[in-house]
DOPA-943675 format. One line per 5 residues: for each residue x, y negated, z of N, C-alpha, C. Coordinates in pm, 1 decimal, decimal comma. Layout:
<marbas>
X/Y/Z/X/Y/Z/X/Y/Z; ...
</marbas>
This chain:
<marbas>
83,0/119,4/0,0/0,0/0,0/0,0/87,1/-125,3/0,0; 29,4/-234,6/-25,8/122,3/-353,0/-57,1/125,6/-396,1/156,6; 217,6/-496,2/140,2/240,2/-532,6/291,7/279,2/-690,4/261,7; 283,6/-751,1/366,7/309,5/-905,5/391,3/412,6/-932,5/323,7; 544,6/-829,2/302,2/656,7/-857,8/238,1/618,0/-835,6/91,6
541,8/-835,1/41,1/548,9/-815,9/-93,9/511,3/-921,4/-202,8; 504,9/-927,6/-344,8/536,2/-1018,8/-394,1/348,2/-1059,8/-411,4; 324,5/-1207,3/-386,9/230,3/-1269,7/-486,4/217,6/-1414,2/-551,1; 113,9/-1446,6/-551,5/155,2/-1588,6/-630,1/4,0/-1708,9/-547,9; 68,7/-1801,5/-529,8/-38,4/-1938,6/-446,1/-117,7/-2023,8/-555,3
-219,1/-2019,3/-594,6/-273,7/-2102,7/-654,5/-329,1/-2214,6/-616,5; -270,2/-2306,4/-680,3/-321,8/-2449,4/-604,8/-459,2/-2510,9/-684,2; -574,2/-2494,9/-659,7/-662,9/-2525,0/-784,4/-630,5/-2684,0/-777,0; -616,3/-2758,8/-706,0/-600,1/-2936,6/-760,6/-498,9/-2941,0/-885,1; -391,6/-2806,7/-871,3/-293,9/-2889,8/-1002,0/-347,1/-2826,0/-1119,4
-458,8/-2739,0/-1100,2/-476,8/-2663,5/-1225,5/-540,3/-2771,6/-1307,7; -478,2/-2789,0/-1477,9/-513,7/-2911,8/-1547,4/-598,9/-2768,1/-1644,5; -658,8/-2652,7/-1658,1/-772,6/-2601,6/-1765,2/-657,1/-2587,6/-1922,1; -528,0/-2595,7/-1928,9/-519,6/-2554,8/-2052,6/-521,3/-2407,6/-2110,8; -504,8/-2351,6/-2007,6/-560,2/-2225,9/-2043,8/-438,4/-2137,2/-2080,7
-297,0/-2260,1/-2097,9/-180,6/-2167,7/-2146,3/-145,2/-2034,8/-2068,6; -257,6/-1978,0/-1950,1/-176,7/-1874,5/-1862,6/-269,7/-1804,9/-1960,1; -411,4/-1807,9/-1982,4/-444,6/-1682,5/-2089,9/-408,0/-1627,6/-2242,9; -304,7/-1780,4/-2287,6/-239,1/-1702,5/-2427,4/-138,9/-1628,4/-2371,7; -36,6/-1656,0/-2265,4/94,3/-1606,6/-2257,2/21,4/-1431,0/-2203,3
-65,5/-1401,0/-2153,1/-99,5/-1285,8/-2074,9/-140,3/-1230,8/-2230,6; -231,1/-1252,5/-2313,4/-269,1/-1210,1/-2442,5/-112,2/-1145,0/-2519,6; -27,8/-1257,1/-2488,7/137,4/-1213,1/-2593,8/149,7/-1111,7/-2516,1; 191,3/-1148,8/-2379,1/287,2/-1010,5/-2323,2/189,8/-870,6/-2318,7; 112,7/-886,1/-2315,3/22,8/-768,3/-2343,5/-21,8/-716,1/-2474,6
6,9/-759,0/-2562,0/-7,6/-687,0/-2711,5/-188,8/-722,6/-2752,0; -270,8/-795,6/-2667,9/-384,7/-825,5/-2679,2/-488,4/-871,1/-2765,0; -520,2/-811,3/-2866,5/-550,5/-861,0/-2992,2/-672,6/-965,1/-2975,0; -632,8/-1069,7/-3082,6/-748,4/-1173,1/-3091,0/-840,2/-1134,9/-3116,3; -940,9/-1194,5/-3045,6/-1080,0/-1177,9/-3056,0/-1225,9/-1271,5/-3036,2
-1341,4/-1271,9/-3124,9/-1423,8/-1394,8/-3136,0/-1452,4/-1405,9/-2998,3; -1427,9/-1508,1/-2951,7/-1498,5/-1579,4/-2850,7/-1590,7/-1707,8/-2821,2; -1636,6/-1808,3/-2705,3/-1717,6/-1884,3/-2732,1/-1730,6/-1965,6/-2671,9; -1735,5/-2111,8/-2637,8/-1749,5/-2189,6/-2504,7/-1892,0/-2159,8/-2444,2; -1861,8/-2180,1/-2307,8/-1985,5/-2146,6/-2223,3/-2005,2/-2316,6/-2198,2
-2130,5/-2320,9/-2214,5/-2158,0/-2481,5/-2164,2/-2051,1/-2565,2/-2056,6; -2035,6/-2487,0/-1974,7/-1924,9/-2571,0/-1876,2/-1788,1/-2580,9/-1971,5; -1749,3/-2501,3/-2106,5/-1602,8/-2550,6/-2151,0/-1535,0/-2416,9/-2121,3; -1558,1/-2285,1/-2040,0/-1529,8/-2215,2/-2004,0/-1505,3/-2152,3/-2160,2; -1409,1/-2105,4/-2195,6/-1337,8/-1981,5/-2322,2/-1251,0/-1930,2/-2253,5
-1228,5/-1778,5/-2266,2/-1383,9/-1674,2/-2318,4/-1500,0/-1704,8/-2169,1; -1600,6/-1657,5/-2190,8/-1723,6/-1692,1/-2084,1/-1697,8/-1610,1/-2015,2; -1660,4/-1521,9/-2033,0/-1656,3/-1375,9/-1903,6/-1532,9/-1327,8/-1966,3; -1431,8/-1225,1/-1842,8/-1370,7/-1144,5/-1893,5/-1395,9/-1055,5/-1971,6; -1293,7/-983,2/-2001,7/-1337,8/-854,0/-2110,3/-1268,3/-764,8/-2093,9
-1207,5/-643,5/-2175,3/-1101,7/-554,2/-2216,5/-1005,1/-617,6/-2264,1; -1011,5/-737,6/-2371,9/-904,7/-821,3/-2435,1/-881,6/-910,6/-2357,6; -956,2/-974,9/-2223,8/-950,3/-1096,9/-2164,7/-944,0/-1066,3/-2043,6; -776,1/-1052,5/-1958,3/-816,9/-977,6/-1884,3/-753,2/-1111,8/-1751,1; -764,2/-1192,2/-1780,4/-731,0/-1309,8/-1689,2/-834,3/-1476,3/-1765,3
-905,8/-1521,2/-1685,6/-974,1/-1669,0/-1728,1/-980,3/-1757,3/-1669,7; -978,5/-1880,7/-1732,3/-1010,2/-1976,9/-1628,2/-1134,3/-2070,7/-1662,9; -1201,2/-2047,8/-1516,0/-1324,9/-2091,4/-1521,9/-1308,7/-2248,3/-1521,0; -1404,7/-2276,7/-1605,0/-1461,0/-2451,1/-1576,5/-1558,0/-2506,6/-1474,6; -1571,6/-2565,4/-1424,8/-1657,9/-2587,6/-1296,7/-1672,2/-2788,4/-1273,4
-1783,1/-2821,3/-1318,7/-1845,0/-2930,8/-1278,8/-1849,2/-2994,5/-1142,8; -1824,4/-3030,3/-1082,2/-1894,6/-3070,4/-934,0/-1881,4/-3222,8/-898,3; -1944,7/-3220,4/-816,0/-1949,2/-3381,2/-734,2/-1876,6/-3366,6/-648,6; -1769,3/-3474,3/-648,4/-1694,0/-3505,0/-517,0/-1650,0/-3626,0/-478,0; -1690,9/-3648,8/-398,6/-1712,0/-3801,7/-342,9/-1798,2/-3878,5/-406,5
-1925,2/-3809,1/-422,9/-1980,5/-3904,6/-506,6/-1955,3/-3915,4/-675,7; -1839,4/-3834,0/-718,5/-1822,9/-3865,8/-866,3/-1817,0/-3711,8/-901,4; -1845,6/-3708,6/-1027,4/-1813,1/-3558,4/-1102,7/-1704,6/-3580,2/-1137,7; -1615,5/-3431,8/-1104,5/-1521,5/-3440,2/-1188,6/-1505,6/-3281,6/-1211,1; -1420,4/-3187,4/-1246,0/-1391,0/-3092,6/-1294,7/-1279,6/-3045,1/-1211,2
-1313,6/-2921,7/-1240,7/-1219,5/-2799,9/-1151,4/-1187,6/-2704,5/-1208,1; -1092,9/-2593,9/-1248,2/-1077,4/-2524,1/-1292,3/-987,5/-2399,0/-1210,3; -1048,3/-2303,0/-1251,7/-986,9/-2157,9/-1158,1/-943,9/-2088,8/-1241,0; -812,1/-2037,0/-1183,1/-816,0/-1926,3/-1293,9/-789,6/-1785,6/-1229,7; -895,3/-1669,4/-1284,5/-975,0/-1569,1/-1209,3/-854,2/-1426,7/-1307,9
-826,9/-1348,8/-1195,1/-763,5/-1223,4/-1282,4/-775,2/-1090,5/-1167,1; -694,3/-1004,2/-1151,7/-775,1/-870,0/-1024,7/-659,0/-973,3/-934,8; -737,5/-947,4/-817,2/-672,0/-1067,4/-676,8/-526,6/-922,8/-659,5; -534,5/-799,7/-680,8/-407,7/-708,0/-612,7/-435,1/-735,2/-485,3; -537,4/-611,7/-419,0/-528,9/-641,6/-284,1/-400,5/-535,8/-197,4
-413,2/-547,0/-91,4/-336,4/-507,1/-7,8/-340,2/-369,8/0,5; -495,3/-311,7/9,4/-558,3/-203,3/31,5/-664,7/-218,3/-82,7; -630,0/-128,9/-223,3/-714,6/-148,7/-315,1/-846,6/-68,2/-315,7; -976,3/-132,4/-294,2/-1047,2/-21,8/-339,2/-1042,0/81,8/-479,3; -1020,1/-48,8/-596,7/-994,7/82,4/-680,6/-901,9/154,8/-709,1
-834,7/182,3/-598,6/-722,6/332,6/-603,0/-785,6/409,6/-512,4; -871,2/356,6/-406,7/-907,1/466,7/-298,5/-1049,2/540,5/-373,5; -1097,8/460,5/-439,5/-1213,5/512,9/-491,8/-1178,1/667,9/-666,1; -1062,9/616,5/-687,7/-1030,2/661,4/-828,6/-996,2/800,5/-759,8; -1036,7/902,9/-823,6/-1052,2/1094,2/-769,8/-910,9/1128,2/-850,6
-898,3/1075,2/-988,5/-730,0/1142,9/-1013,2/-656,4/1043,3/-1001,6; -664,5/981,1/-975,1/-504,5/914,8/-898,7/-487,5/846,6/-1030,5; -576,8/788,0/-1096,7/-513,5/708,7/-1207,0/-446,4/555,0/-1199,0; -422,0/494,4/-1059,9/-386,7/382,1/-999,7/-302,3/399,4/-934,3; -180,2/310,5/-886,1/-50,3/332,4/-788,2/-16,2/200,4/-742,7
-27,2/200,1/-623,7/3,2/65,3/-573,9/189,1/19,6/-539,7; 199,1/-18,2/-610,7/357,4/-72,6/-600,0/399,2/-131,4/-475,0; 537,0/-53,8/-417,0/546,4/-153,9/-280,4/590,7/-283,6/-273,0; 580,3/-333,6/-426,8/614,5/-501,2/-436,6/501,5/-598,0/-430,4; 340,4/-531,7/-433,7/261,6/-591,1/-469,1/113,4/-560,2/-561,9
200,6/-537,3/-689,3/122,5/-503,0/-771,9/67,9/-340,6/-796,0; -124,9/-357,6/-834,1/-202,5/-202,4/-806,8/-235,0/-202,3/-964,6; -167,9/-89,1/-1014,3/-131,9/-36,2/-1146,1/-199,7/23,8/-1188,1; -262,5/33,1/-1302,9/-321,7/135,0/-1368,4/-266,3/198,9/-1468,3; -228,5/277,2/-1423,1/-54,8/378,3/-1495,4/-109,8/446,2/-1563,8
-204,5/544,9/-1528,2/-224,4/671,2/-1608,0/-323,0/688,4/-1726,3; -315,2/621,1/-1831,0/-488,6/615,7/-1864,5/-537,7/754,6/-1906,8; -441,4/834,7/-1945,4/-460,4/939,3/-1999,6/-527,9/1048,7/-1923,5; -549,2/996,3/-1756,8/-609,3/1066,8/-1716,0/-720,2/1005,7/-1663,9; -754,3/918,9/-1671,5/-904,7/863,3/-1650,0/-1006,1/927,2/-1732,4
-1123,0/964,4/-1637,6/-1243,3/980,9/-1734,4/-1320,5/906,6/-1733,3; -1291,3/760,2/-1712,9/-1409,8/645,1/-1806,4/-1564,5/660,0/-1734,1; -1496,1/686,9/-1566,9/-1642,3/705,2/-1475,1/-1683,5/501,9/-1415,5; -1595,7/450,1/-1471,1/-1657,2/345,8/-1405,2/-1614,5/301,2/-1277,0; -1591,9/429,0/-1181,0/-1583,6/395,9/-1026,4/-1555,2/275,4/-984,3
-1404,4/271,8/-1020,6/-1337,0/161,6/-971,4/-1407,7/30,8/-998,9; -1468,2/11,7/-1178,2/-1489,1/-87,9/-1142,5/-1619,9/-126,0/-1027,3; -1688,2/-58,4/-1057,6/-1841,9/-83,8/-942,5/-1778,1/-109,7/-813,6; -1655,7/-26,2/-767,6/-1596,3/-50,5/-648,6/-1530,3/-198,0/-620,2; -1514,5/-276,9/-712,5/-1406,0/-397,4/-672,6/-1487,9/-464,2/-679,4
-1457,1/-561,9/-499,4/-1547,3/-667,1/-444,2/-1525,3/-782,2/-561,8; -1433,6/-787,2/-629,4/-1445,8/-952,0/-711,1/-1451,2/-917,0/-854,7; -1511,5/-841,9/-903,7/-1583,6/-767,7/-1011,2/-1435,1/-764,9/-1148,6; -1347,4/-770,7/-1093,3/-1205,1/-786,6/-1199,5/-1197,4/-668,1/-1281,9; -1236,5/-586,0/-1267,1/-1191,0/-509,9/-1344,2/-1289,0/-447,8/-1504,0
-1204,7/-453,6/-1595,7/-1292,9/-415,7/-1747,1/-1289,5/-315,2/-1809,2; -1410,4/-299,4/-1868,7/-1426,0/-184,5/-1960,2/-1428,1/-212,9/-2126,7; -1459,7/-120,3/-2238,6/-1524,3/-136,9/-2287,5/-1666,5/-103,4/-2335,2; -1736,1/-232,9/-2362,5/-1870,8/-153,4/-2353,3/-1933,9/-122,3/-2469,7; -1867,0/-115,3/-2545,1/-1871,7/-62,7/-2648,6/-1836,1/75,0/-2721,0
-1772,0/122,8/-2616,9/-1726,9/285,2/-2608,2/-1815,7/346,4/-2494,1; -1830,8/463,0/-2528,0/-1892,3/526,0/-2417,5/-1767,3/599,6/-2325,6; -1664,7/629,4/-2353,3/-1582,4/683,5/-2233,4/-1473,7/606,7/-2286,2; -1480,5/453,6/-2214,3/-1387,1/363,0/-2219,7/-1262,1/433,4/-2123,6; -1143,6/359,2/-2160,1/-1119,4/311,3/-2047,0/-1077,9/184,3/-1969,6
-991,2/165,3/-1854,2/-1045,7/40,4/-1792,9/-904,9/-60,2/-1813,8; -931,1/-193,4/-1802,2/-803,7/-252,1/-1814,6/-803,3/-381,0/-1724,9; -737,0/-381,3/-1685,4/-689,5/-531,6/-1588,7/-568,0/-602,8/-1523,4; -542,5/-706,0/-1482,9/-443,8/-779,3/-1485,9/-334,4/-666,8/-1413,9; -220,7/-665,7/-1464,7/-149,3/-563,6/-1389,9/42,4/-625,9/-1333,4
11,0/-741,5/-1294,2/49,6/-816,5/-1225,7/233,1/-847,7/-1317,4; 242,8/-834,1/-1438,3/311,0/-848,3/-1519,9/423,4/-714,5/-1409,8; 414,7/-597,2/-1411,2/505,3/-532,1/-1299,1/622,7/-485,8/-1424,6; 582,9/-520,9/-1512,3/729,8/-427,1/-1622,8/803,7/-584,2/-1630,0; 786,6/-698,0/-1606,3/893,3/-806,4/-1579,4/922,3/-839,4/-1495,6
867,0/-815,4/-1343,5/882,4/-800,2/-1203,2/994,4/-728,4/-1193,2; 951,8/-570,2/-1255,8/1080,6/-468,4/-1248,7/1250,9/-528,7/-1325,9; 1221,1/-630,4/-1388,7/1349,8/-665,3/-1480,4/1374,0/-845,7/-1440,0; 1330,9/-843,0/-1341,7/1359,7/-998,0/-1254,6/1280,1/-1094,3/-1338,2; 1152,6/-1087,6/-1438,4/1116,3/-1198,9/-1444,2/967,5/-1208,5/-1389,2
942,3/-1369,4/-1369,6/794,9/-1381,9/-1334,8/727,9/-1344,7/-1424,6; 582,0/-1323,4/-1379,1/447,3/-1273,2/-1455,6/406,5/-1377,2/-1576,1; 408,1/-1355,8/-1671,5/427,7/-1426,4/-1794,1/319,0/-1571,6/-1760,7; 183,6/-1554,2/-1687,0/92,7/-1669,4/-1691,5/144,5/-1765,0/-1541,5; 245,9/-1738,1/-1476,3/333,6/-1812,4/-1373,3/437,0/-1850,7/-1452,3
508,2/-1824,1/-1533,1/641,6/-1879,7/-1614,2/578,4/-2005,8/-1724,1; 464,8/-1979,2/-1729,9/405,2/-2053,7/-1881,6/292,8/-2207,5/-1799,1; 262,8/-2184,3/-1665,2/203,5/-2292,0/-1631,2/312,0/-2454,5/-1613,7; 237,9/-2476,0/-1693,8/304,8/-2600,3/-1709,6/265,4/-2722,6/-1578,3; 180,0/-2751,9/-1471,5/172,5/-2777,9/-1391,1/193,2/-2761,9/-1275,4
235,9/-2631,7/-1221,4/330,1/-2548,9/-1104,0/191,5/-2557,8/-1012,8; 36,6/-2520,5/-1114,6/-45,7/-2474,3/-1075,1/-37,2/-2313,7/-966,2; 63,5/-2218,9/-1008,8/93,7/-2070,9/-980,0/223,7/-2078,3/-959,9; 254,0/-2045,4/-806,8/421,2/-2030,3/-767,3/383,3/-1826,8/-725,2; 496,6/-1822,2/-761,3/543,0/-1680,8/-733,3/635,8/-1655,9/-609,9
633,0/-1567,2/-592,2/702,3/-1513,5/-475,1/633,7/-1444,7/-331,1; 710,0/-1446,7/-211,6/672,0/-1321,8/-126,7/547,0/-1359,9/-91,3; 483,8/-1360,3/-40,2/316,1/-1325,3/27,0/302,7/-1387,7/155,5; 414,9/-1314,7/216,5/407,5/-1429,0/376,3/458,9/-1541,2/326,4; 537,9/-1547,3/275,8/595,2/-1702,2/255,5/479,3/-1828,8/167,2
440,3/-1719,5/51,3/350,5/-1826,4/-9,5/219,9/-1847,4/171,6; 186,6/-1773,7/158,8/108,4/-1787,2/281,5/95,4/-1910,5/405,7; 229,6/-1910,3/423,6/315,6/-2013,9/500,7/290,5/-2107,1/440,6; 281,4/-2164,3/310,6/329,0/-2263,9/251,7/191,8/-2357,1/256,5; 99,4/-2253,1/219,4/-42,0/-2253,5/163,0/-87,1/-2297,2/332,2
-83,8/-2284,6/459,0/-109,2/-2354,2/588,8/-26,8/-2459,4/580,4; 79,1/-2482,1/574,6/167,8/-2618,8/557,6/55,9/-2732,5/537,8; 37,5/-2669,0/358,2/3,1/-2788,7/287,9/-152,2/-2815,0/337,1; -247,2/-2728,7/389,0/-327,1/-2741,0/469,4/-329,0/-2856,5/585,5; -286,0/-2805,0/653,4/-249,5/-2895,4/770,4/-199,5/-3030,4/746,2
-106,2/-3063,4/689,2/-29,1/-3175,9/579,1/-192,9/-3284,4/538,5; -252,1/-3170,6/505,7/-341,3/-3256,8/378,4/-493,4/-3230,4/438,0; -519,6/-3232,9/527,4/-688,1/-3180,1/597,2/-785,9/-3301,8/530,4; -731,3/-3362,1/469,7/-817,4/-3480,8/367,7/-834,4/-3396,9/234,2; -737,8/-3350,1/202,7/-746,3/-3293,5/28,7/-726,8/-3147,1/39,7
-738,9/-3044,9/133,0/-804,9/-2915,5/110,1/-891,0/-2880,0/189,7; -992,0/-2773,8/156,5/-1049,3/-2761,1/287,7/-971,6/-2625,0/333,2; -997,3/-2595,8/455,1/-942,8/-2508,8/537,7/-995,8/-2360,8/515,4; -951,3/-2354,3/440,5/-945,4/-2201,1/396,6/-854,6/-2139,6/237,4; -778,0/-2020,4/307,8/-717,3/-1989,7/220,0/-769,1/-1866,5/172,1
-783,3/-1886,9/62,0/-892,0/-1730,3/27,2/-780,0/-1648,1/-46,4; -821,9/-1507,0/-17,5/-708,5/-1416,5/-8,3/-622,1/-1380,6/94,9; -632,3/-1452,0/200,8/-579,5/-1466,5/333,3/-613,7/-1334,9/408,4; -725,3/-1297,1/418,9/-815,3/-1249,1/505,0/-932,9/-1163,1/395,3; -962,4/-1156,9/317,2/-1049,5/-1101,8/259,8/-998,8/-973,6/179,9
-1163,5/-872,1/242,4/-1058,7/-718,1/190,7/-965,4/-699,7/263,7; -910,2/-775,6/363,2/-746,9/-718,0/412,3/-646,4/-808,3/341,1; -685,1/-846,9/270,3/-581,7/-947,7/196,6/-582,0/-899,7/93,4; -502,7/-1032,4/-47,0/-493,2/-1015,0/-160,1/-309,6/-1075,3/-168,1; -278,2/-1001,6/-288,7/-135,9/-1040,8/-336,3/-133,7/-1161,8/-369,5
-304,6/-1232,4/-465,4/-336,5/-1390,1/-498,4/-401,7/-1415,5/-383,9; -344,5/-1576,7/-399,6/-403,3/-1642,0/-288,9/-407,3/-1749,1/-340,0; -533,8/-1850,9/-295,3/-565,5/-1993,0/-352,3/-603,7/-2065,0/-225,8; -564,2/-2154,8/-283,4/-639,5/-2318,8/-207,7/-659,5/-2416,5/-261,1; -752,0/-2475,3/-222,8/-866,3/-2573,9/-263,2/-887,0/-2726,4/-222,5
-975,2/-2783,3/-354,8/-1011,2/-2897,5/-237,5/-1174,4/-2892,3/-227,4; -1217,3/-2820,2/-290,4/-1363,8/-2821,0/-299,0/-1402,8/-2613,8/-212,6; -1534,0/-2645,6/-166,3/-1548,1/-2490,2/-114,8/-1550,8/-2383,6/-246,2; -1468,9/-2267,9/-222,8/-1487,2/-2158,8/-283,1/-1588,3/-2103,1/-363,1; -1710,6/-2097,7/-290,6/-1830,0/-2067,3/-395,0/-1874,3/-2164,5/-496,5
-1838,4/-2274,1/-474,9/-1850,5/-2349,5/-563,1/-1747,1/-2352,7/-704,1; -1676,0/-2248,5/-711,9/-1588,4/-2195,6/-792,9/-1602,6/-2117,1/-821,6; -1716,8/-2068,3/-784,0/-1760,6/-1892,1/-833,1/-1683,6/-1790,2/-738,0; -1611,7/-1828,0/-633,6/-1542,0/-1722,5/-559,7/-1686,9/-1654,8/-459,7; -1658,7/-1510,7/-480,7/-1705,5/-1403,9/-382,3/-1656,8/-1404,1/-249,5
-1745,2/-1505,5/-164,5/-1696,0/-1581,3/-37,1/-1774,5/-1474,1/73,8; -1819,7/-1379,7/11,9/-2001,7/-1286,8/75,8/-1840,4/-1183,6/118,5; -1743,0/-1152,9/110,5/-1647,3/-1013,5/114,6/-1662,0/-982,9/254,4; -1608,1/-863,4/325,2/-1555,9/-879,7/426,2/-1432,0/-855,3/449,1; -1398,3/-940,9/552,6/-1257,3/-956,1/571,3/-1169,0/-828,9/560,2
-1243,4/-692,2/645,7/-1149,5/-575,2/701,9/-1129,8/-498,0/549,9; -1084,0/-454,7/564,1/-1012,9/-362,1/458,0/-1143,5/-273,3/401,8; -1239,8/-294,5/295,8/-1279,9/-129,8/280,5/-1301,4/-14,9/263,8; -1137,9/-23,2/248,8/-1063,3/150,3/238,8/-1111,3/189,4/352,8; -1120,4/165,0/455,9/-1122,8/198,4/587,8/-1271,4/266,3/581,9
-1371,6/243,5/515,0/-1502,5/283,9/534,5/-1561,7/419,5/404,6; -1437,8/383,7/322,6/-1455,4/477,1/181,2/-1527,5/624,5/206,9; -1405,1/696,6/273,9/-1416,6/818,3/254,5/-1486,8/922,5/433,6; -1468,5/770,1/512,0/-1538,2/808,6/643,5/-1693,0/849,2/646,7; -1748,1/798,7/533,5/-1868,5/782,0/536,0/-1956,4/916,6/433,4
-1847,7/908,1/334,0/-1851,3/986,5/250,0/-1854,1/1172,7/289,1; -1760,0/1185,2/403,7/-1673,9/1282,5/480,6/-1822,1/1319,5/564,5; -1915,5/1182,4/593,1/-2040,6/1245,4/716,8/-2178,0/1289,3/597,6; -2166,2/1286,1/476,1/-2266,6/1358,3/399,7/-2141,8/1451,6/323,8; -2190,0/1602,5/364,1/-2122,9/1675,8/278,1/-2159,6/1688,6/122,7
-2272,2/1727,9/108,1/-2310,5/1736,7/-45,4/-2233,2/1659,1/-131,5; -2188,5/1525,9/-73,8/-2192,1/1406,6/-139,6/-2016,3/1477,6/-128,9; -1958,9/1488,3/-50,9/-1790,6/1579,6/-32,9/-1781,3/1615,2/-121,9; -1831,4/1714,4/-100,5/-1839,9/1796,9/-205,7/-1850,4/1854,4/-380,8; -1955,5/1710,2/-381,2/-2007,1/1788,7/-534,5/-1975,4/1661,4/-611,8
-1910,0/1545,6/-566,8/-1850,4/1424,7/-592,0/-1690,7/1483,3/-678,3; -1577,8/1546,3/-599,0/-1517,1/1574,4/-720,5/-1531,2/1703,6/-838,8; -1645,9/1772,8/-765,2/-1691,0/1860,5/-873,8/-1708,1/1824,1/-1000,7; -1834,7/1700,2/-988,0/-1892,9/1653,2/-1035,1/-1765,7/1569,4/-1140,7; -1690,8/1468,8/-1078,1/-1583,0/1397,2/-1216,9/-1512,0/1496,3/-1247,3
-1436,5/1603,1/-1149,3/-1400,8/1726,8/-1244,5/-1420,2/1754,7/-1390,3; -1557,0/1814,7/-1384,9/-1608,4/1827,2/-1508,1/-1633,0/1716,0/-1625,0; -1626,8/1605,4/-1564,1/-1597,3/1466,2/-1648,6/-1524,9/1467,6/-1753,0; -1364,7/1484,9/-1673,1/-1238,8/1484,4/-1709,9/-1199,4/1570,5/-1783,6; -1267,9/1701,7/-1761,1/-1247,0/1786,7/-1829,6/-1298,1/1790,6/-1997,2
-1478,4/1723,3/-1969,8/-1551,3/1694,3/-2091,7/-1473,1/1604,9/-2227,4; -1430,2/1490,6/-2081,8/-1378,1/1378,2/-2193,4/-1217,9/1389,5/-2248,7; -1152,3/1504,9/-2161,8/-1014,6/1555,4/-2226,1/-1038,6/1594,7/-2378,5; -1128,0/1730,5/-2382,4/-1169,4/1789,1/-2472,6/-1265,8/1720,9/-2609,9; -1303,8/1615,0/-2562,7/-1375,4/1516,6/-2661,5/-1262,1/1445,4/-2761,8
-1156,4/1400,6/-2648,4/-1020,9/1359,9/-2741,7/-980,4/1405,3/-2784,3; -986,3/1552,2/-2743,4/-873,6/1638,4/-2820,3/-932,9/1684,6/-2954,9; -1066,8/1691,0/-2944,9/-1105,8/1727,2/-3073,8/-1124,4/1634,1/-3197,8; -1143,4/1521,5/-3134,4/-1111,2/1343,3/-3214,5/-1018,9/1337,4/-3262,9; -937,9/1382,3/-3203,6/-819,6/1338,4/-3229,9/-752,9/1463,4/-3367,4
-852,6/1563,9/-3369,1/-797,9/1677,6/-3451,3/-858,7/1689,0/-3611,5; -936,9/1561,6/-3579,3/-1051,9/1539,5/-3697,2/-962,7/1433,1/-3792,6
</marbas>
């Protein structure tokens, strides 16, 4: 599981200026092919994530102080501490790195059940829905330039020092500093701090969270902790749960293999 020492990145939403350059550079380093997209009335491109869009930044209207002005977030999987979708995934198609980043390594063994994503409190993770035994894709914390000393391609490419990189406690630290420093221009809360158990991302604000579209409803404790306790007091459900994707995996092995022979 990831720990306090491990790597993440502080988002400051005041410096975020909306150019959006962190979703071309994530599109390059990922081989991500272009695809039609659309403004959403707020200015928001693409409107929702996708399979191809696997990091966005939202546009957001609001009043503050009396004036409108604009806000912009930019939304990708938070990498929690304790991921649900590795505790939820039956073959182990996820691996949580002890630097941080929760991987989705294996695709070859996913059977395109969905779990994970239904499982993740901040709905990050994609399919396609256009396949019937997709499989899933999401931000994967740039870990093949991590492994070779560089930052995550949409932290190297922000041109406003909107996204700093580095350890977790430290950004952490930094992110109360500037809190305290500034109790006029953020409000007091660092999200990712505390939610789920923590996230590898962490942001701060000057406007409240939900008003950014953040999933402020989470709970704090970890809910790995409740996964399989609960699961463990209905047997049937024990039981016939990996039976049941068993035969999934098995279906949708054999579906490829014969696709693939055609």
């Amino acid at each position: 599981m990831g720990s306090l020492g491990s790597y993440g990145v502080l988002v400051d939403i005041t410096k975020c200026i909306g150019c959006r350059a962190c979703q071309v550079a994530c599109k390059n380093w990922n081989n991500l092919p272009a695809t039609k997209t659309w403004f959403n009335a707020d200015g928001s491109n693409p409107p929702v994530m996708d399979h191809y869009n696997v990091t966005r930044v939202g546009f957001h209207t609001l009043e503050i102080n009396g004036e409108y002005k604009q806000r912009f977030a930019k939304i990708q999987c938070n990498h929690c501490l304790e991921p649900l979708c590795a505790e939820v995934c039956f073959v182990h198609a996820y691996v949580v790195r002890p630097e941080g980043p929760v991987i989705y390594f294996n695709p070859e063994i996913c059977v395109g059940c969905r779990y994970c994503q239904l499982a993740c409190p901040f709905l990050n993770i994609q399919m396609k829905w256009d396949e019937t035994w997709s499989r899933v894709r999401k931000c994967d914390f740039c870990f093949d330039r991590l492994a070779n000393g560089m930052l995550p391609s949409c932290v190297i490419t922000c041109p406003s020092g909107a996204l700093k990189f580095g350890k977790r406690d430290e950004l952490l630290a930094e992110a109360k500093d500037k809190i305290a420093k500034n109790p006029d221009k953020y409000v007091d809360h660092i999200f990712g701090e505390k939610e789920v158990g923590g996230t590898s991302w962490i942001y701060i604000s000057d406007v409240p969270f939900e008003q950014l579209g953040f999933n402020t409803d989470v709970m704090h404790k970890s809910p790995t902790e409740y996964t399989w306790k609960y699961v463990a007091k209905a047997p049937i459900l024990a039981v016939s749960l990996p039976i049941l994707f068993a035969a999934l995996y098995v279906y949708t092995k054999r579906r490829a293999e014969n696709e693939g022979g055609h």
